[in-house]
N, C-alpha and C positions, 0 to 999 in steps of 0.2 A: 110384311114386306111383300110388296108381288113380284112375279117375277121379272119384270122388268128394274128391278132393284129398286123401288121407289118405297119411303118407309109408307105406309098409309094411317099407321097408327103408335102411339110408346107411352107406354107407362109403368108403373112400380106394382109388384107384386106385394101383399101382406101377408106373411103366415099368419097358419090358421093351426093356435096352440102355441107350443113349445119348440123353439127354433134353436135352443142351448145343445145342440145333438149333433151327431158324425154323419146320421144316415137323411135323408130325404124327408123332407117336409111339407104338408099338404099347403096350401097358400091359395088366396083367389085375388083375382083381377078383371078388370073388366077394360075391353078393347071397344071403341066407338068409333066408325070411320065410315066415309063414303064411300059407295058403290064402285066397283072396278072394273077395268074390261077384260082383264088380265083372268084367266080360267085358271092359274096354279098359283102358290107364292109360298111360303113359309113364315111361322110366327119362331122368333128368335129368344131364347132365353137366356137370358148374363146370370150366372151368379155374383154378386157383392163383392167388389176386393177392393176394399178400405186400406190394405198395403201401397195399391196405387204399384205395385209391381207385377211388369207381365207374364213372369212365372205363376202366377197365381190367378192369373183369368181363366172362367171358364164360360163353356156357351154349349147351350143345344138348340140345334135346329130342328122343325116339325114340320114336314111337308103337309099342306093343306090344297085342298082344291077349292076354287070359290062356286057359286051357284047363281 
C-alpha cells in the first residue's frame, strides 16, 4: 500500500514447512506491481481467520520506503 492508501499490490502467502504450530512461520510470497510516486507506504500482513470473527483478526504493518 502506499501511502497515499492505494493497495498497489495483494496476494496469498504459502508457508514454507510445517504450519500445524503456535509460534511463527517462515512463508514466501511474491508482490508485482507498478512503479509509484509515493516515497513511503507499508506492506500489510492478515493472518487467516477462517472463524470469519473479528475477535480473531490479526494484522502487521511493515513500514517500507520505495526507491
Amino acid at each position: 500500500m502506499d501511502e497515499n492508501g492505494n493497495i498497489l499490490a495483494q496476494t496469498v502467502a504459502q508457508a514454507v514447512g510445517d504450519w500445524m504450530v503456535d509460534d511463527f512461520v517462515p512463508f514466501k510470497a511474491e508482490l508485482i506491481f507498478d512503479a509509484t510516486q509515493s516515497k513511503k507506504g507499508e506492506i500489510i500482513f492478515e493472518k487467516d481467520n477462517p472463524s470469519g470473527l473479528s475477535e480473531n483478526d490479526q494484522s502487521f504493518r511493515l513500514p517500507i520506503l520505495f526507491k
